[in-house]
CHARMM internal coordinates of N, CA and C (Angstrom, degrees):
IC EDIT
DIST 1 N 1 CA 1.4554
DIST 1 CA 1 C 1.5264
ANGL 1 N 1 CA 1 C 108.81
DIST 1 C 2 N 1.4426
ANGL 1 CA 1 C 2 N 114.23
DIHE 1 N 1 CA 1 C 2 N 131.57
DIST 2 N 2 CA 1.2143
ANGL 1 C 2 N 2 CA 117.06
DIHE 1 CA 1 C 2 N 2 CA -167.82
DIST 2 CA 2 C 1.8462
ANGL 2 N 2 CA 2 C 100.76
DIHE 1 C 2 N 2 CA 2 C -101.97
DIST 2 C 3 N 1.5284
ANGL 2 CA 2 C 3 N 110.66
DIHE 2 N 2 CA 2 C 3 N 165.83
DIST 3 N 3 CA 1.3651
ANGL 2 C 3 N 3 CA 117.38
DIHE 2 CA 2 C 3 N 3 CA -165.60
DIST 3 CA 3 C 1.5072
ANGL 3 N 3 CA 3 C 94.95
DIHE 2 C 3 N 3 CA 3 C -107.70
DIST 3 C 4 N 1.5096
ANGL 3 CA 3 C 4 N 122.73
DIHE 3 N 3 CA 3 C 4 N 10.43
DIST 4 N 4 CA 1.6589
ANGL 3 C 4 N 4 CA 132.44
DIHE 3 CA 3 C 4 N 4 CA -169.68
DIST 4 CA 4 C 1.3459
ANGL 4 N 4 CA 4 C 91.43
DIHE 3 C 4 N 4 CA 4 C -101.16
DIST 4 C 5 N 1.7237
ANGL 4 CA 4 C 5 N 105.32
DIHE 4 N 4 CA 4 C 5 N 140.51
DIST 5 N 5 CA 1.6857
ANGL 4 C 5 N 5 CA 114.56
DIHE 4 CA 4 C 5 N 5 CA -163.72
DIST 5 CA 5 C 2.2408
ANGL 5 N 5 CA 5 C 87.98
DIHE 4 C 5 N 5 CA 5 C -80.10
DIST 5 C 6 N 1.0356
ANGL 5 CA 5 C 6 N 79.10
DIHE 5 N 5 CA 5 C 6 N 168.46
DIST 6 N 6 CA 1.4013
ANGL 5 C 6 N 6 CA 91.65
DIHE 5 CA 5 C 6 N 6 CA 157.87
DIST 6 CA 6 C 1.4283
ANGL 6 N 6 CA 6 C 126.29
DIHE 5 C 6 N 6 CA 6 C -141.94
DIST 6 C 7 N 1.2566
ANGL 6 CA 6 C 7 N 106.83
DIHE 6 N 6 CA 6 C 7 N 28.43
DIST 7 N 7 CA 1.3183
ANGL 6 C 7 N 7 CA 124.27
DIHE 6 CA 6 C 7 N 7 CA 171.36
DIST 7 CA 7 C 1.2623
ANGL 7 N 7 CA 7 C 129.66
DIHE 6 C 7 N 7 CA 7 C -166.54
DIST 7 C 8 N 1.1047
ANGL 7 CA 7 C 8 N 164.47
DIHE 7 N 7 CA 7 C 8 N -135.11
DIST 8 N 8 CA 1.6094
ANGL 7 C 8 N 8 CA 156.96
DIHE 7 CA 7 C 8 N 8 CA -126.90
DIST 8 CA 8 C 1.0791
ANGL 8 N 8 CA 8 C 110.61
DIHE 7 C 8 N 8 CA 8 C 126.86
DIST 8 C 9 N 1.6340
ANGL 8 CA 8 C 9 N 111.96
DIHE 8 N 8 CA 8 C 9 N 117.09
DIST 9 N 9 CA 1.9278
ANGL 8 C 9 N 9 CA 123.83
DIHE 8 CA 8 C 9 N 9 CA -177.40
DIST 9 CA 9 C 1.6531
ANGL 9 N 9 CA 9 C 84.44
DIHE 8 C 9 N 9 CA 9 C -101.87
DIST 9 C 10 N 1.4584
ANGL 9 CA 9 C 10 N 122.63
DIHE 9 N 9 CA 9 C 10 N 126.50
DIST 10 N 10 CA 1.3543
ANGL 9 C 10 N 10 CA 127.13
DIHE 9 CA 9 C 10 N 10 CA 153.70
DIST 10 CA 10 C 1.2361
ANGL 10 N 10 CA 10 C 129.86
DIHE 9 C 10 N 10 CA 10 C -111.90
DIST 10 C 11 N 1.1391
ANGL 10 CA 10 C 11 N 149.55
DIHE 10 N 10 CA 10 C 11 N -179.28
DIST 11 N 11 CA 1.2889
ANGL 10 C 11 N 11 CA 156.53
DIHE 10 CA 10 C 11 N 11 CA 171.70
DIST 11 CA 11 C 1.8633
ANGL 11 N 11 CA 11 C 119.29
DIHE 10 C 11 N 11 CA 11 C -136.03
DIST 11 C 12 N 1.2771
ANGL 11 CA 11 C 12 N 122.23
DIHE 11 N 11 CA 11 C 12 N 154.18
DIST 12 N 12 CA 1.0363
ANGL 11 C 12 N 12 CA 113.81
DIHE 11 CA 11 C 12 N 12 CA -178.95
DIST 12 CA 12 C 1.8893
ANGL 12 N 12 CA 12 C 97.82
DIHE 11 C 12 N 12 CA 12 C -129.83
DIST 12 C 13 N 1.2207
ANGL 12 CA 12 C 13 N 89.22
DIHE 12 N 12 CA 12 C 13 N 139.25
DIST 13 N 13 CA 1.7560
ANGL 12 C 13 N 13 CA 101.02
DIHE 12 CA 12 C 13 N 13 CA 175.97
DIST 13 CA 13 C 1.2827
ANGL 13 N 13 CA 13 C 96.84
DIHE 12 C 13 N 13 CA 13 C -139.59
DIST 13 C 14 N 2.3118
ANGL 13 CA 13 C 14 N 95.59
DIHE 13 N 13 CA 13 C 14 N 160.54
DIST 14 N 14 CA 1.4267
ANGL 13 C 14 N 14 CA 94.49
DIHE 13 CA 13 C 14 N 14 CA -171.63
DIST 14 CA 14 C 1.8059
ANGL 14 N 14 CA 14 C 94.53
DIHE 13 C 14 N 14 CA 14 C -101.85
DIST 14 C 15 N 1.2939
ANGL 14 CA 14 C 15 N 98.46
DIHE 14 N 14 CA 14 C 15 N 163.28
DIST 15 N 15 CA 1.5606
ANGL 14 C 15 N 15 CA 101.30
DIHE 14 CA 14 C 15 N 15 CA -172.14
DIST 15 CA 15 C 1.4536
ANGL 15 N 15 CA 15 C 90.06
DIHE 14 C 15 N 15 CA 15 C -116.33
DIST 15 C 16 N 1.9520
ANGL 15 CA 15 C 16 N 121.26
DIHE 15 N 15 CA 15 C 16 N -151.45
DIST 16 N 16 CA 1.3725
ANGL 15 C 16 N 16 CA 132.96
DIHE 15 CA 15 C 16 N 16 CA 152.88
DIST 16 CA 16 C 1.1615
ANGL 16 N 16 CA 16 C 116.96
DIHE 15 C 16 N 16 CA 16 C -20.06
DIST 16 C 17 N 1.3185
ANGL 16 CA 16 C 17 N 133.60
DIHE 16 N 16 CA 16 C 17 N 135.64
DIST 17 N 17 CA 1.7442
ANGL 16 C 17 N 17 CA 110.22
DIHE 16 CA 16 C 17 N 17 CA 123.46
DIST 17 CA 17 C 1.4804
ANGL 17 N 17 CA 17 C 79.31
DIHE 16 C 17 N 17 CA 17 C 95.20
DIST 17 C 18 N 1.1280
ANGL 17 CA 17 C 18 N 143.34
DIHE 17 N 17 CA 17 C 18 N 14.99
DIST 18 N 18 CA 2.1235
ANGL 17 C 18 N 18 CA 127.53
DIHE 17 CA 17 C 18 N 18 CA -146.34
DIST 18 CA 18 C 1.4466
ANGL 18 N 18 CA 18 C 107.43
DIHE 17 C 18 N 18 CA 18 C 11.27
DIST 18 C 19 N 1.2402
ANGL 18 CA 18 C 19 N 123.25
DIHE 18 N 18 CA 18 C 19 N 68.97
DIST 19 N 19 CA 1.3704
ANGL 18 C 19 N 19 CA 126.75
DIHE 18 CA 18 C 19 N 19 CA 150.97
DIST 19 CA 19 C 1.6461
ANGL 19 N 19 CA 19 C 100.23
DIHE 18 C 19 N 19 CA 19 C -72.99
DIST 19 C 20 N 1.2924
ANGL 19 CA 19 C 20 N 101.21
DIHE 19 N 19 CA 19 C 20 N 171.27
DIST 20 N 20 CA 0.9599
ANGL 19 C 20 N 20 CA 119.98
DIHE 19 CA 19 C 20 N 20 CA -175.27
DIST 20 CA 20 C 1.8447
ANGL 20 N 20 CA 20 C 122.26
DIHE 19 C 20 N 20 CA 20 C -111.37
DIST 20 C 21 N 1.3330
ANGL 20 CA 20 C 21 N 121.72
DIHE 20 N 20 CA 20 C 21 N 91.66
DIST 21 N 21 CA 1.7447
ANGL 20 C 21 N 21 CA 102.80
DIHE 20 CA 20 C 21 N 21 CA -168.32
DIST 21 CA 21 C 1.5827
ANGL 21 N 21 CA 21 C 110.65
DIHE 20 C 21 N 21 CA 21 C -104.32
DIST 21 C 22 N 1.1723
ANGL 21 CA 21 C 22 N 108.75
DIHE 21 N 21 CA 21 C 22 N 154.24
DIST 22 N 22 CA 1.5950
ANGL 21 C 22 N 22 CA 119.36
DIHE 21 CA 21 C 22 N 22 CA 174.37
DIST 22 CA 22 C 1.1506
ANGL 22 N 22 CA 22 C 114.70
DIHE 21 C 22 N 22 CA 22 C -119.94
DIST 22 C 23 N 1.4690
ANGL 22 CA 22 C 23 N 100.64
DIHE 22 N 22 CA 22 C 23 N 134.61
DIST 23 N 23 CA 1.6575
ANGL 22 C 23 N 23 CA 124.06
DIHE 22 CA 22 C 23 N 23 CA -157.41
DIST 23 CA 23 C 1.6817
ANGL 23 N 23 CA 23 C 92.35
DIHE 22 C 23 N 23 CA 23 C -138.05
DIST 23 C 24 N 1.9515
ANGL 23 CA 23 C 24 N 95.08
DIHE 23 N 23 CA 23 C 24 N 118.88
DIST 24 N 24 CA 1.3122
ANGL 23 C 24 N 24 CA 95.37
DIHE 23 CA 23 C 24 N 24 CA 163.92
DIST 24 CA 24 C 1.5758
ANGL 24 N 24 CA 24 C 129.46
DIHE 23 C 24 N 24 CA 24 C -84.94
DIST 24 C 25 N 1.2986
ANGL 24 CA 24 C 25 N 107.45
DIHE 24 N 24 CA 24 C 25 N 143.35
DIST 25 N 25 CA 1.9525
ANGL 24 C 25 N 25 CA 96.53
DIHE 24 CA 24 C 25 N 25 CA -172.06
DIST 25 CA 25 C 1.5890
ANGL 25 N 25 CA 25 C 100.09
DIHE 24 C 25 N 25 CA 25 C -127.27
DIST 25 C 26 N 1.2515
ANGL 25 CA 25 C 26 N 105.80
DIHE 25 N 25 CA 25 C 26 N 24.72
DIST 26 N 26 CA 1.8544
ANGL 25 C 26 N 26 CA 84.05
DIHE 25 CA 25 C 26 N 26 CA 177.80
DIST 26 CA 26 C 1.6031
ANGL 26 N 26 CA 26 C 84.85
DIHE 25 C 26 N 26 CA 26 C 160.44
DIST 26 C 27 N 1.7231
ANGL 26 CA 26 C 27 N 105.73
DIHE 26 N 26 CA 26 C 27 N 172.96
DIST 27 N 27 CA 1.4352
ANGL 26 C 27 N 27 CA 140.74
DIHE 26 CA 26 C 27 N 27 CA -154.32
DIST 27 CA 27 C 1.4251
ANGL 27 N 27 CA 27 C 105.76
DIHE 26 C 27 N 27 CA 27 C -134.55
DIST 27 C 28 N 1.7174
ANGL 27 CA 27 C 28 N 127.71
DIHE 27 N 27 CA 27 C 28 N 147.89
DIST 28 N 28 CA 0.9982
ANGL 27 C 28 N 28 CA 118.34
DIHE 27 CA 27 C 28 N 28 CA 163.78
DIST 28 CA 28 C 1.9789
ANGL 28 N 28 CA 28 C 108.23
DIHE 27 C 28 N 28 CA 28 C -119.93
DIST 28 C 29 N 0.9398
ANGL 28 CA 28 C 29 N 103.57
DIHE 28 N 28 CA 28 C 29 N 147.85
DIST 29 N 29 CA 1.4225
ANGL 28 C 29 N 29 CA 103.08
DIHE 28 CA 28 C 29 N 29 CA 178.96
DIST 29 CA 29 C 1.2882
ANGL 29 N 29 CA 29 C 122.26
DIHE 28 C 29 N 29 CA 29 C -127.98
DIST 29 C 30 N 1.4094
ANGL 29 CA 29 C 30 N 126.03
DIHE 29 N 29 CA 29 C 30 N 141.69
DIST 30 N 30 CA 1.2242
ANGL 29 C 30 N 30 CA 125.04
DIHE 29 CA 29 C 30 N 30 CA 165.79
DIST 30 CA 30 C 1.7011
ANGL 30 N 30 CA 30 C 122.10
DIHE 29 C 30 N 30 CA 30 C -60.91
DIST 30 C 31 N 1.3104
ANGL 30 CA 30 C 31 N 99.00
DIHE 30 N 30 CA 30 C 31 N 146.83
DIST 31 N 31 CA 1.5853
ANGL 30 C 31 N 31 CA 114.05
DIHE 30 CA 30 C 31 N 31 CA 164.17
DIST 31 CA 31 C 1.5147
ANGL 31 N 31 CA 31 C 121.83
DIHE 30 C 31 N 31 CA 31 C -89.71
DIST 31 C 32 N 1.3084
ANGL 31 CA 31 C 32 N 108.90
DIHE 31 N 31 CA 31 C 32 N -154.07
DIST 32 N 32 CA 1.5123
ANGL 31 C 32 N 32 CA 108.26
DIHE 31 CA 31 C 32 N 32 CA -171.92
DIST 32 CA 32 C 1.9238
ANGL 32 N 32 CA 32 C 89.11
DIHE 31 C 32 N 32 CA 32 C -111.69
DIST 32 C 33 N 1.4073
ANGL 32 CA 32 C 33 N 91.55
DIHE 32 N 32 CA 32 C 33 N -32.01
DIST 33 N 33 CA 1.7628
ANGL 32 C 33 N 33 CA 84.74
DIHE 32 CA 32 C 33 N 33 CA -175.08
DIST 33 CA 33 C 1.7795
ANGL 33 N 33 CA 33 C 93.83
DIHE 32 C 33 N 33 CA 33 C -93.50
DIST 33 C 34 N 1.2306
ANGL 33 CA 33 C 34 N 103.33
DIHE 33 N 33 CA 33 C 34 N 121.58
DIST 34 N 34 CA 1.5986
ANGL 33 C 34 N 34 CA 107.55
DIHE 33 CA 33 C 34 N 34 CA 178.12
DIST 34 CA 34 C 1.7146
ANGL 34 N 34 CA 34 C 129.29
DIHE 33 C 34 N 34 CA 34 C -74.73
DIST 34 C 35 N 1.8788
ANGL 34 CA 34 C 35 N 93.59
DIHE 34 N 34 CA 34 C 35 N 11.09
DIST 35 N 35 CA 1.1968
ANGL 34 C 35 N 35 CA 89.50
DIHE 34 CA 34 C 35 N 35 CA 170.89
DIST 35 CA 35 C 2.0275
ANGL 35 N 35 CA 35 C 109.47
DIHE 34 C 35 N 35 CA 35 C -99.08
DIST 35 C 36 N 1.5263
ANGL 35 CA 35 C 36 N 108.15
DIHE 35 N 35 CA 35 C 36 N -10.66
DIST 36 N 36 CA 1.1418
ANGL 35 C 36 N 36 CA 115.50
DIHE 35 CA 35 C 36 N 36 CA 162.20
DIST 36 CA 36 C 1.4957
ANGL 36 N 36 CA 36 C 145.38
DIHE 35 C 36 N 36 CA 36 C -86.10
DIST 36 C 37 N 1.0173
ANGL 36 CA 36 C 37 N 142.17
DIHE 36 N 36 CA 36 C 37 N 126.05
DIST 37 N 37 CA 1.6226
ANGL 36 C 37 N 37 CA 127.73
DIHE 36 CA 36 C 37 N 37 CA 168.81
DIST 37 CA 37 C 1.3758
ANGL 37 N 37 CA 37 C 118.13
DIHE 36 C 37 N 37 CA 37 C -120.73
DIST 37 C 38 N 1.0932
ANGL 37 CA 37 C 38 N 110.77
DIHE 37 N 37 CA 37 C 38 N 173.74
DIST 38 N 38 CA 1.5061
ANGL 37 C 38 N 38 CA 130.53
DIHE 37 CA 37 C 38 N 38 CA -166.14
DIST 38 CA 38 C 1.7175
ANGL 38 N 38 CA 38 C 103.46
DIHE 37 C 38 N 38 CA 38 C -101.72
DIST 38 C 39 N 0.9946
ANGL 38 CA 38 C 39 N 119.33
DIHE 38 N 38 CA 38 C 39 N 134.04
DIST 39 N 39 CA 1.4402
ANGL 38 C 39 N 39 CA 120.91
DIHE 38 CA 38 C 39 N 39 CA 159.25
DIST 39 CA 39 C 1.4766
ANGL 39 N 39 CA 39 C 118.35
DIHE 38 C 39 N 39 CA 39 C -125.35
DIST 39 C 40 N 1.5981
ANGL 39 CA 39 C 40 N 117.68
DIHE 39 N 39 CA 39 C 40 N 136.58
DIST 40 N 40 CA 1.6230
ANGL 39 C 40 N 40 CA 127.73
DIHE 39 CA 39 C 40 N 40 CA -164.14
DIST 40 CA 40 C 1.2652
ANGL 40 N 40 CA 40 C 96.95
DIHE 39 C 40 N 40 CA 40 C -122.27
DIST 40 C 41 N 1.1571
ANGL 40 CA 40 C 41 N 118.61
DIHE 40 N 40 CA 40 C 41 N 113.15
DIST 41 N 41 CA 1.2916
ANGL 40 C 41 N 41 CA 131.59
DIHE 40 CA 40 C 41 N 41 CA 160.73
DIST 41 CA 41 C 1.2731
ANGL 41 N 41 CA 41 C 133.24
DIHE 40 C 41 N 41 CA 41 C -97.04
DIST 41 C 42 N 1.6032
ANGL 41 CA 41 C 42 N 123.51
DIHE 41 N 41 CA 41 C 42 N 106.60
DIST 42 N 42 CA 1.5270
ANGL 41 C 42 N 42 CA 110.19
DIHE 41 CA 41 C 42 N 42 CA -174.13
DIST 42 CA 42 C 1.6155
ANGL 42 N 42 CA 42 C 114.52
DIHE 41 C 42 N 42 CA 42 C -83.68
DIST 42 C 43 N 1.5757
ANGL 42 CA 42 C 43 N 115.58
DIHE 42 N 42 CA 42 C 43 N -26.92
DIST 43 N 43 CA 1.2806
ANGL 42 C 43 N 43 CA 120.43
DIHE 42 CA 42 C 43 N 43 CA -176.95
DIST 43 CA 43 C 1.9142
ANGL 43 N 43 CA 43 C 94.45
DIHE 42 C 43 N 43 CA 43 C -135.99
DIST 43 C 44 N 1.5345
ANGL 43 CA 43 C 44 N 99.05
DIHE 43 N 43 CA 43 C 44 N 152.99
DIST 44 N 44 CA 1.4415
ANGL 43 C 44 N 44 CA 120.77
DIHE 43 CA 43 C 44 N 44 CA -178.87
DIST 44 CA 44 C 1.8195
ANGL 44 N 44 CA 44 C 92.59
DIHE 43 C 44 N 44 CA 44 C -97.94
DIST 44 C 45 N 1.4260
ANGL 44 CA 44 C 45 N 97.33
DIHE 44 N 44 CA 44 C 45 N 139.53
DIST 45 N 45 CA 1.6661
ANGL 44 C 45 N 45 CA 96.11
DIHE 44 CA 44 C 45 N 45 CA 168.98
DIST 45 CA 45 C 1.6834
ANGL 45 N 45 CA 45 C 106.83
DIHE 44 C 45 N 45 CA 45 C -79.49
DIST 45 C 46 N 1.2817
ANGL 45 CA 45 C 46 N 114.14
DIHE 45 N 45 CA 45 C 46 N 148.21
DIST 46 N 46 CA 1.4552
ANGL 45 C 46 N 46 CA 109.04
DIHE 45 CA 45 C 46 N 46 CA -178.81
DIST 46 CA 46 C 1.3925
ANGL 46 N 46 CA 46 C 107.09
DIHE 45 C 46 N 46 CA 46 C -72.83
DIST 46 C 47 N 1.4076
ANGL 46 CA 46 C 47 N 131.76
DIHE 46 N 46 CA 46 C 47 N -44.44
DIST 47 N 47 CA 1.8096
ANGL 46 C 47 N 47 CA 136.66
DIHE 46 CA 46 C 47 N 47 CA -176.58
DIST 47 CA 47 C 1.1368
ANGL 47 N 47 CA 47 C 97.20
DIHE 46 C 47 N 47 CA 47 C -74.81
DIST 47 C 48 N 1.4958
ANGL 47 CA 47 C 48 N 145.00
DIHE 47 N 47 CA 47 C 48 N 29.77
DIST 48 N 48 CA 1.6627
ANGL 47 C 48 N 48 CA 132.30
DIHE 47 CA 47 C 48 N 48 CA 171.01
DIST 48 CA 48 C 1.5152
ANGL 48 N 48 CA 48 C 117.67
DIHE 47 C 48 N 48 CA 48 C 50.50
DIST 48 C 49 N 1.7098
ANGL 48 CA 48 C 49 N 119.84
DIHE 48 N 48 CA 48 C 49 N 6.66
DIST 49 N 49 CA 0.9821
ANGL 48 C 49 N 49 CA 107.75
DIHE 48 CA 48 C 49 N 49 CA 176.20
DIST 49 CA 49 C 1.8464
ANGL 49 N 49 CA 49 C 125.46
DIHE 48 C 49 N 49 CA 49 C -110.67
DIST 49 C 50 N 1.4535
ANGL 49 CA 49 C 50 N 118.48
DIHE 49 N 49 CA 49 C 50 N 107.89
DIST 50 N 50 CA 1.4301
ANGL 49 C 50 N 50 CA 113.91
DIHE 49 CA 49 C 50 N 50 CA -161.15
DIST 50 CA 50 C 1.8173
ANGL 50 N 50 CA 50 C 88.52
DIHE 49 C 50 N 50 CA 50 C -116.92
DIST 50 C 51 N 1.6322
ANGL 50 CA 50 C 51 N 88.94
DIHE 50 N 50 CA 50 C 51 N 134.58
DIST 51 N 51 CA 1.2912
ANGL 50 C 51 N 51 CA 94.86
DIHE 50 CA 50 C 51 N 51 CA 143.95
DIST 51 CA 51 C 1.5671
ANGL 51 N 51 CA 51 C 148.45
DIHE 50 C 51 N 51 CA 51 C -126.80
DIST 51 C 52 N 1.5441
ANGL 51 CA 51 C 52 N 135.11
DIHE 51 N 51 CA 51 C 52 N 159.54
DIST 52 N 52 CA 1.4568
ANGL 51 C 52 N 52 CA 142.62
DIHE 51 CA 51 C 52 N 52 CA -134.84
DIST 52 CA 52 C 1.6718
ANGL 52 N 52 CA 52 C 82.04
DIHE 51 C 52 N 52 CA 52 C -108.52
DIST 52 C 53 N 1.4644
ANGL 52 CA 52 C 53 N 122.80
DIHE 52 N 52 CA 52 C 53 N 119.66
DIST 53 N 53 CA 1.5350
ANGL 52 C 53 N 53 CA 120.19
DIHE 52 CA 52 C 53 N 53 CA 135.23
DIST 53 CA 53 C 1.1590
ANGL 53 N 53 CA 53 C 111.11
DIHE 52 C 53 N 53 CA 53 C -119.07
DIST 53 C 54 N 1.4483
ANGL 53 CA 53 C 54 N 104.69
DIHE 53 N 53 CA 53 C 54 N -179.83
DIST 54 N 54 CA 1.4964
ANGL 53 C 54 N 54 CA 129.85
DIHE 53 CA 53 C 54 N 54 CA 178.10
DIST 54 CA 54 C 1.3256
ANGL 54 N 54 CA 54 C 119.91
DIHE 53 C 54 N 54 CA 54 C -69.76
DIST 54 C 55 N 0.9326
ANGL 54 CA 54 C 55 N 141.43
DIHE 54 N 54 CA 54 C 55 N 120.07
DIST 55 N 55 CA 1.4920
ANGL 54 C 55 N 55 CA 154.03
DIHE 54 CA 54 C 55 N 55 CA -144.33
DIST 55 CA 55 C 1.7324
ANGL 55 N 55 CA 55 C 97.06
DIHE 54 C 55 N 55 CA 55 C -90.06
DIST 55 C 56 N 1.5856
ANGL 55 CA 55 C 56 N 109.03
DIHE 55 N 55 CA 55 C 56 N 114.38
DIST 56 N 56 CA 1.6994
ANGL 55 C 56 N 56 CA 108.45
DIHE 55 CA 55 C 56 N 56 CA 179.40
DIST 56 CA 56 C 1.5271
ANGL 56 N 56 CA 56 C 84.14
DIHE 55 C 56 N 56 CA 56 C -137.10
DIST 56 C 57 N 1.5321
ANGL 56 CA 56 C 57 N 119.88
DIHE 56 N 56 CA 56 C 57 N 129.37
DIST 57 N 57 CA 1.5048
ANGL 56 C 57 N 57 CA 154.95
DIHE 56 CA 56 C 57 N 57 CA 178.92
DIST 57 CA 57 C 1.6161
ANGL 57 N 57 CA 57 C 78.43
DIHE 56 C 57 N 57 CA 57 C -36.61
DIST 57 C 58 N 1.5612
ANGL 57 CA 57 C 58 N 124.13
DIHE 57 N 57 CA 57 C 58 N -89.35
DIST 58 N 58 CA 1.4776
ANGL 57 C 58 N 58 CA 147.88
DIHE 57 CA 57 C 58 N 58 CA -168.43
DIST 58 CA 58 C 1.1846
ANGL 58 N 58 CA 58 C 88.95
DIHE 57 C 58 N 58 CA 58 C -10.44
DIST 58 C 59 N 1.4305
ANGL 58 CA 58 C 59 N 143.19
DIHE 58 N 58 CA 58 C 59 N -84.10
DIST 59 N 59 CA 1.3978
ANGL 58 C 59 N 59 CA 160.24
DIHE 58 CA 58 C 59 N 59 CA -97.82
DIST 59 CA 59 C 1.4783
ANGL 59 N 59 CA 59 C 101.29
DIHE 58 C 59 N 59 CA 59 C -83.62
DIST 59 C 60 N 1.1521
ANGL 59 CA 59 C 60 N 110.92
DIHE 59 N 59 CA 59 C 60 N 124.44
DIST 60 N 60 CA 1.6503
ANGL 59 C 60 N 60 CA 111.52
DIHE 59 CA 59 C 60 N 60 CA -177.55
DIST 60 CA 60 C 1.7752
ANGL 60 N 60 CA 60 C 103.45
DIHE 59 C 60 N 60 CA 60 C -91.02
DIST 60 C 61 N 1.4824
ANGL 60 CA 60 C 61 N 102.40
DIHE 60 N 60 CA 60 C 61 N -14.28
DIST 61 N 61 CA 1.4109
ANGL 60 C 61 N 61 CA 97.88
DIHE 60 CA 60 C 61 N 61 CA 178.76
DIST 61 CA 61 C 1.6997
ANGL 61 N 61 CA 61 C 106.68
DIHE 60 C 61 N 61 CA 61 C 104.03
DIST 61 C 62 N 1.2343
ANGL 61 CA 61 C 62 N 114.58
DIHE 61 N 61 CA 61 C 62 N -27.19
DIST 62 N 62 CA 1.5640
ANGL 61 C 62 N 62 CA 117.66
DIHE 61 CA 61 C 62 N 62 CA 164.85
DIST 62 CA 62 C 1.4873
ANGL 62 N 62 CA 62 C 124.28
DIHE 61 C 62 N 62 CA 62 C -69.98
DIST 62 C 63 N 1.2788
ANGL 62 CA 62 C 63 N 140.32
DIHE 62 N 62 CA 62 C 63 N -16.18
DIST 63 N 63 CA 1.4481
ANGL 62 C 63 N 63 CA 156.34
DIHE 62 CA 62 C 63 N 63 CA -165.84
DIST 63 CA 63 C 1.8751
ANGL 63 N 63 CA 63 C 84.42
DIHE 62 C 63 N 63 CA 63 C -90.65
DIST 63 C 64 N 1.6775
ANGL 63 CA 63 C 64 N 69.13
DIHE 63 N 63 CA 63 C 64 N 134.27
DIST 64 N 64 CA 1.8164
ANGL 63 C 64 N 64 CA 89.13
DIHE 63 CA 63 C 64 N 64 CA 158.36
DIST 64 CA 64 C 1.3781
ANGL 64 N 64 CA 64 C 121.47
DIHE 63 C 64 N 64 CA 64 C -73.08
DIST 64 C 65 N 1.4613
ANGL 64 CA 64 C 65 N 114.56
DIHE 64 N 64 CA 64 C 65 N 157.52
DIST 65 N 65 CA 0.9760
ANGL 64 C 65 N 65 CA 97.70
DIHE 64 CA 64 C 65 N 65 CA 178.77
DIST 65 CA 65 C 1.7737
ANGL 65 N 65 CA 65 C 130.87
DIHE 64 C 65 N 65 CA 65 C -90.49
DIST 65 C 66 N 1.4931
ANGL 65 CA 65 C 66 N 125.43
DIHE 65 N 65 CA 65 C 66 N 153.37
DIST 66 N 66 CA 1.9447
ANGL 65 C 66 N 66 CA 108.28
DIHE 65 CA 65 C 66 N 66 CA -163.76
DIST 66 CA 66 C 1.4179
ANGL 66 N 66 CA 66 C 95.25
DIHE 65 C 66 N 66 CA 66 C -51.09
DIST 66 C 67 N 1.0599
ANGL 66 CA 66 C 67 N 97.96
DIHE 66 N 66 CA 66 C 67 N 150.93
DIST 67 N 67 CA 1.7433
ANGL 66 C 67 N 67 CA 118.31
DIHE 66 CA 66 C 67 N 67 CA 174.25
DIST 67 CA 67 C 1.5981
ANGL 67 N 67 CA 67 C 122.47
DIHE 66 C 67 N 67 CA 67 C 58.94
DIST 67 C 68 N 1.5428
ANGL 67 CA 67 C 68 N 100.00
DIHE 67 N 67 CA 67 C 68 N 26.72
DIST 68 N 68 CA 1.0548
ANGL 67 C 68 N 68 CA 115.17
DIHE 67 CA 67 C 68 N 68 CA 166.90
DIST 68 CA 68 C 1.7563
ANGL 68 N 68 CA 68 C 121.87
DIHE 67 C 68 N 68 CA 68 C -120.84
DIST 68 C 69 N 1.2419
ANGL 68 CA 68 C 69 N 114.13
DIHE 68 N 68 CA 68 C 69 N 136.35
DIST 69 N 69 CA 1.6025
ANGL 68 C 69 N 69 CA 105.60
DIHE 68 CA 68 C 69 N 69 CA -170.95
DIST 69 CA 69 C 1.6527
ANGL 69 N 69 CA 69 C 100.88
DIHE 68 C 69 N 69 CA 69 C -70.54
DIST 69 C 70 N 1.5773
ANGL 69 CA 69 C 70 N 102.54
DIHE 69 N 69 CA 69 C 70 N 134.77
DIST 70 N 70 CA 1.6152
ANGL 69 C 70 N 70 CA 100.74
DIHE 69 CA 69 C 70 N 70 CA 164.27
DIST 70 CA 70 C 1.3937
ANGL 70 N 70 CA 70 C 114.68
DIHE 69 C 70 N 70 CA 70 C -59.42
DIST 70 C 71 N 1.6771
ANGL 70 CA 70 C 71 N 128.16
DIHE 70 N 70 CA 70 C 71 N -23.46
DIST 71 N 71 CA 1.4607
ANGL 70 C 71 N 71 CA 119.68
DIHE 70 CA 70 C 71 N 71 CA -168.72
DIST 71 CA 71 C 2.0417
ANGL 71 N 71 CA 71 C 103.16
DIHE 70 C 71 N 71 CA 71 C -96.71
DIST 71 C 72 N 1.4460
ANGL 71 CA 71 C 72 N 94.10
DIHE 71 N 71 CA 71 C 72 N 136.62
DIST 72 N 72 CA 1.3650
ANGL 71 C 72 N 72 CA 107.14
DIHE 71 CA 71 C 72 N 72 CA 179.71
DIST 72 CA 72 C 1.4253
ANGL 72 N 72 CA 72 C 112.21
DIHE 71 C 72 N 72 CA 72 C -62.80
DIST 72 C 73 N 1.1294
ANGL 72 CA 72 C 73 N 132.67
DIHE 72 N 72 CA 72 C 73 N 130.86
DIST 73 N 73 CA 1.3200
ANGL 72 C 73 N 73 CA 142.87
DIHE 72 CA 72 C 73 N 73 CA 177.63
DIST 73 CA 73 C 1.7250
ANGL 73 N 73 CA 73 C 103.40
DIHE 72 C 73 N 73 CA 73 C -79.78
DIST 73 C 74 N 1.6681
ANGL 73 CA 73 C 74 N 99.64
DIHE 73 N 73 CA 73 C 74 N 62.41
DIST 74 N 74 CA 1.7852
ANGL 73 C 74 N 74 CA 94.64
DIHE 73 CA 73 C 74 N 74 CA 175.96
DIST 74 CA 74 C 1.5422
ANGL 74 N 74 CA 74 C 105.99
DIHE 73 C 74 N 74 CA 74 C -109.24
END
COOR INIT
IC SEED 1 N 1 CA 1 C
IC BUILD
């Protein structure tokens, strides 16, 4: 079992202009049973809405996620 996330909890807030920013709030991790994982959360989104990507080293955590529009639907 590795200590490398395999996933990414994000959040979306509206900034300027309703841009759209991404804020990482948490990690997902594998278990020993691979039908389970772990999720680490450092911050709760306030609107209950979090979303799960795929965990890439690069990722500062600001990038939208693929197949997601960078502009906030406000």
């Amino acid at each position: 079992m590795s200590n490398q996330p395999i996933g990414l909890a994000k959040v979306m807030k509206k900034g300027k202009n309703d841009k759209a920013y991404w804020y990482k709030v948490g990690a997902l991790f594998p278990t020993k049973n691979a039908r389970v994982n772990k999720l680490k959360l450092d911050a709760l989104p306030v609107d209950g809405v979090l979303f799960l990507t795929e965990y890439d080293p690069k990722d500062e955590g600001q990038s939208a996620p693929e197949g997601i529009e960078s502009e906030a639907p406000f």
